[in-house]
GUKE-17044 format. One line per 5 residues: number of its first residue (from 1); their letters; for each residue x negated, z, y of N, C-alpha, C. Coordinates in nm, 2 decimals. Each point is the difference from the previous one (the first is absolute). Layout:
N
NUM = a = X Z Y X Z Y X Z Y  ... $
This chain:
102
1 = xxxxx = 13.21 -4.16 -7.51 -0.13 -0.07 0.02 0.03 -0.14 0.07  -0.08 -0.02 0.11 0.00 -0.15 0.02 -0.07 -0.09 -0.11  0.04 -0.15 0.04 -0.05 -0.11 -0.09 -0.17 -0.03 0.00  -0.04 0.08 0.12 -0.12 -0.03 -0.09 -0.04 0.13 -0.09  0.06 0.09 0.05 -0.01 0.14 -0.15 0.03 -0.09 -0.14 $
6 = xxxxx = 0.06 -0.06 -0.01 0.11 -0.04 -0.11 -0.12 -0.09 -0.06  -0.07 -0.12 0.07 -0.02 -0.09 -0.04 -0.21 0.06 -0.06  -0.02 0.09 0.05 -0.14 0.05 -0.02 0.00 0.12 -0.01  0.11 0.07 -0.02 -0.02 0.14 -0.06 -0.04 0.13 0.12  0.01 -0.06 0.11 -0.05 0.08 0.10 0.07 0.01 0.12 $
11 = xxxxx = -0.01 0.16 0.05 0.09 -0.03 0.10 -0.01 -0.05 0.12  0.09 -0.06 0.06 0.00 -0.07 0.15 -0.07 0.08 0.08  -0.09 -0.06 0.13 -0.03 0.08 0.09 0.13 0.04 0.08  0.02 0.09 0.06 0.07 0.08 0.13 0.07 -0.13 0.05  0.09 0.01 0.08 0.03 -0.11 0.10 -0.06 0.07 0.17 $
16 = xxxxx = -0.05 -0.04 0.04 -0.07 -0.04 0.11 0.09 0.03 0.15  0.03 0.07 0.07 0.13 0.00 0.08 -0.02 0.00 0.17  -0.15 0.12 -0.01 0.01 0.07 0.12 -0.13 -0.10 0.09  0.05 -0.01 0.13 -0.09 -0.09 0.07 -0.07 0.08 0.09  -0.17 -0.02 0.04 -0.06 0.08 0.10 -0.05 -0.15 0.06 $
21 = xxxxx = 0.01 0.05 0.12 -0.03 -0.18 0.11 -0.12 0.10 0.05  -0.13 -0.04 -0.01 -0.09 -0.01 0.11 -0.05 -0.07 0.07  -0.09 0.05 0.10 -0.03 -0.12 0.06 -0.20 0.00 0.03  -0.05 -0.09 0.02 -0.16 -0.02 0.01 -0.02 -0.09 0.09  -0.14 0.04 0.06 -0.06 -0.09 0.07 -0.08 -0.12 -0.09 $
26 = xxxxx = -0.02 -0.14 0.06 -0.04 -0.09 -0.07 -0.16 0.02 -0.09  -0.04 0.06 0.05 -0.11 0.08 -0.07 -0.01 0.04 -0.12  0.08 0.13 0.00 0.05 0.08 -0.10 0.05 -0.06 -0.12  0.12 -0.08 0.07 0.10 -0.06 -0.10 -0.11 -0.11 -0.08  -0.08 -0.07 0.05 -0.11 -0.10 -0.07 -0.13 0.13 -0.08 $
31 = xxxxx = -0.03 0.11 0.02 -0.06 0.08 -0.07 0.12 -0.01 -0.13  0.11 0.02 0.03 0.05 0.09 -0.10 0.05 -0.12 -0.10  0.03 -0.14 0.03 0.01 -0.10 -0.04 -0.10 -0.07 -0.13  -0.07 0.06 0.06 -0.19 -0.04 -0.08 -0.02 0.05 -0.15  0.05 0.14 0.08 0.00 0.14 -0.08 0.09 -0.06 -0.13 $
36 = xxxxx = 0.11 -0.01 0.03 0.14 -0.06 -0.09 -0.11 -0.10 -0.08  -0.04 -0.10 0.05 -0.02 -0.11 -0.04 -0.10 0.04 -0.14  -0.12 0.05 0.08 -0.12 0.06 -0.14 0.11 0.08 -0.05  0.05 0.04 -0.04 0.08 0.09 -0.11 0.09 -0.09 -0.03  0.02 -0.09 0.02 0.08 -0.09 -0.13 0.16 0.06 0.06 $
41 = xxxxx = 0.07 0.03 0.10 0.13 0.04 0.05 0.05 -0.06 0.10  0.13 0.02 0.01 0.05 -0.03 0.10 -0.01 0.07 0.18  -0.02 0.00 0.06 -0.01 0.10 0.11 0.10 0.15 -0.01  0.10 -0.07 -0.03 0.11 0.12 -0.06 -0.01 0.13 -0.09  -0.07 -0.07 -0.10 -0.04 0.09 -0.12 -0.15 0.02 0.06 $
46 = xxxxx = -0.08 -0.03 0.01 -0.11 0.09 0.09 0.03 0.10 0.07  0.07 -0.02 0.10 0.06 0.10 0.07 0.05 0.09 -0.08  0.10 0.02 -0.09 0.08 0.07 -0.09 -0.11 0.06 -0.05  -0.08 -0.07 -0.09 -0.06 0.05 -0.12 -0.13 0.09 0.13  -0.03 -0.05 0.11 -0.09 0.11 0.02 0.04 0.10 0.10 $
51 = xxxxx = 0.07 0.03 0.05 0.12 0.09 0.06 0.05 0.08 -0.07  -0.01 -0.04 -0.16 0.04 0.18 -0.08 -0.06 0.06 -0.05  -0.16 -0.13 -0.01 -0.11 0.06 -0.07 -0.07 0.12 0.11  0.07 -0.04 0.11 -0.07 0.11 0.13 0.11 0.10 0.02  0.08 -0.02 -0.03 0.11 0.09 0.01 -0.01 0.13 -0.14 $
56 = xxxxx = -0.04 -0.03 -0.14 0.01 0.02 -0.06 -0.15 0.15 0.04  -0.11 -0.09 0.06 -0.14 0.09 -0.01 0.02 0.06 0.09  0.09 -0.01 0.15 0.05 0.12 0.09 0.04 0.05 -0.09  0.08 -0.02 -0.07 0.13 0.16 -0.05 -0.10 0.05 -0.13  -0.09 -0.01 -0.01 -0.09 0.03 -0.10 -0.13 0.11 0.07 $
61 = xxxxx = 0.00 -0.08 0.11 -0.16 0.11 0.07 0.12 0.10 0.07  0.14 0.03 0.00 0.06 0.13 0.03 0.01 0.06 -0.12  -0.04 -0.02 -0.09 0.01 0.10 -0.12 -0.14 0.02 -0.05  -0.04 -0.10 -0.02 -0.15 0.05 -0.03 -0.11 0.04 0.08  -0.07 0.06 -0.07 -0.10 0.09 0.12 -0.12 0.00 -0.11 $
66 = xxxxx = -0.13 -0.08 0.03 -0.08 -0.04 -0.05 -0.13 0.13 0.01  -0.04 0.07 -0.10 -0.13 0.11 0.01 -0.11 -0.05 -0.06  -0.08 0.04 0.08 -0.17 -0.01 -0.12 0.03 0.14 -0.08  -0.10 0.00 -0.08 -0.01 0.09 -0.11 -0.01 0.21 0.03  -0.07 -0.01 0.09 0.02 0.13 0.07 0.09 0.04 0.09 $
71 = xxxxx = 0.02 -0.05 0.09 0.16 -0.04 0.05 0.12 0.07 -0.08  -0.01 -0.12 -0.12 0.11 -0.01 -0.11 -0.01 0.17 -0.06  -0.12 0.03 -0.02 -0.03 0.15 -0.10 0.04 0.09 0.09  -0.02 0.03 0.17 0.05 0.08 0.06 0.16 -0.01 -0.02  0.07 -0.12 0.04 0.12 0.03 0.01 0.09 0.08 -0.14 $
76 = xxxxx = -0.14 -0.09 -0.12 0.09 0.07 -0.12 0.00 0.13 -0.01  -0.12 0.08 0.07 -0.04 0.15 0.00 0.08 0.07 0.08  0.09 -0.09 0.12 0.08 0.11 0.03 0.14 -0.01 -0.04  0.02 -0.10 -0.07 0.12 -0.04 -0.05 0.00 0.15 -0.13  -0.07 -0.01 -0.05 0.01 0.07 -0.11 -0.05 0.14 -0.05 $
81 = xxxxx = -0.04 0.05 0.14 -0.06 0.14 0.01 0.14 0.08 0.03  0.02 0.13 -0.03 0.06 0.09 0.00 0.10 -0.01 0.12  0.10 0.01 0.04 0.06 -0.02 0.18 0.07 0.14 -0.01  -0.11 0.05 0.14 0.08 0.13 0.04 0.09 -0.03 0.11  0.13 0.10 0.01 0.07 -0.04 0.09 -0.07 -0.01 0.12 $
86 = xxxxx = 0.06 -0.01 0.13 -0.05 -0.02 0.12 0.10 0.10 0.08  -0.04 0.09 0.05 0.14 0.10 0.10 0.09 -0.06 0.10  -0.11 -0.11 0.06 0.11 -0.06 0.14 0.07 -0.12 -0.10  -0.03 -0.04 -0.08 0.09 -0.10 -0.09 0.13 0.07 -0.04  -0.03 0.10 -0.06 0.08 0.12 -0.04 0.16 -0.01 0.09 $
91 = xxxxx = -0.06 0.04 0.09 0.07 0.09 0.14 0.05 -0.16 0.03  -0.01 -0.12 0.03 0.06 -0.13 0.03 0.08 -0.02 -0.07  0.00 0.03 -0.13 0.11 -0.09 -0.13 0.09 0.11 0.01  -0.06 0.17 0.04 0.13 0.06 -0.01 0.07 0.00 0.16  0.00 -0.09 0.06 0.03 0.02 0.11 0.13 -0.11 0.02 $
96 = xxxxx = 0.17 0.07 0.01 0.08 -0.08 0.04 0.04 -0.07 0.16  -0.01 -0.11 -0.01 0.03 -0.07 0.15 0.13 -0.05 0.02  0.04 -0.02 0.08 0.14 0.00 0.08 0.03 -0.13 -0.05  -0.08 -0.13 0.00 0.03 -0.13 -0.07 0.01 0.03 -0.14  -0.03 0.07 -0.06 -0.01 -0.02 -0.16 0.17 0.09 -0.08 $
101 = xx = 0.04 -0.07 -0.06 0.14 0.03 -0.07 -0.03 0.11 -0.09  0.12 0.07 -0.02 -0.07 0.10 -0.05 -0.02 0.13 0.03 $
């Protein structure tokens, strides 16, 4: 543990290593400046802190998939109705190809 684990019972944050340089027009960089400022941060940690929070809700709207209520009852009705095979499904899975090992 580092010393401030030691001295408060908790553990150190990460050390900090990897650098991303961007760059902004004077505009921008004064929006985003502002931005930092009402939130009580450094321009740094704005950036950080809201770059994973977007990063985090991309990699979230690829998994999730949002239904209304009938929507949602369809998909459960076919999720869970009986599955007959399909013939041309059949005839593909039993079908060996020249790429496949085996």
């Amino acid at each position: 543990m580092g010393t401030l684990a030691k001295k408060t019972g908790r553990a150190s944050a990460p050390t900090k290593t990897a650098v991303v340089n961007v760059r902004f027009d004077p505009p921008t960089l004064g929006l985003i400046e502002r931005a930092a400022a009402n939130a009580g941060m450094s321009v740094s940690a704005y950036l950080t802190t809201t770059a994973v929070a977007k990063a985090r809700t991309d990699i979230l709207d690829e998994r999730y998939i949002a239904l209304n209520e009938p929507d949602f009852d369809a998909v459960e009705a076919q999720i869970e109705r009986e599955q007959q095979p399909h013939p041309g499904l059949a005839r593909l899975m039993a079908t060996q190809f020249e790429w496949m090992d085996g």
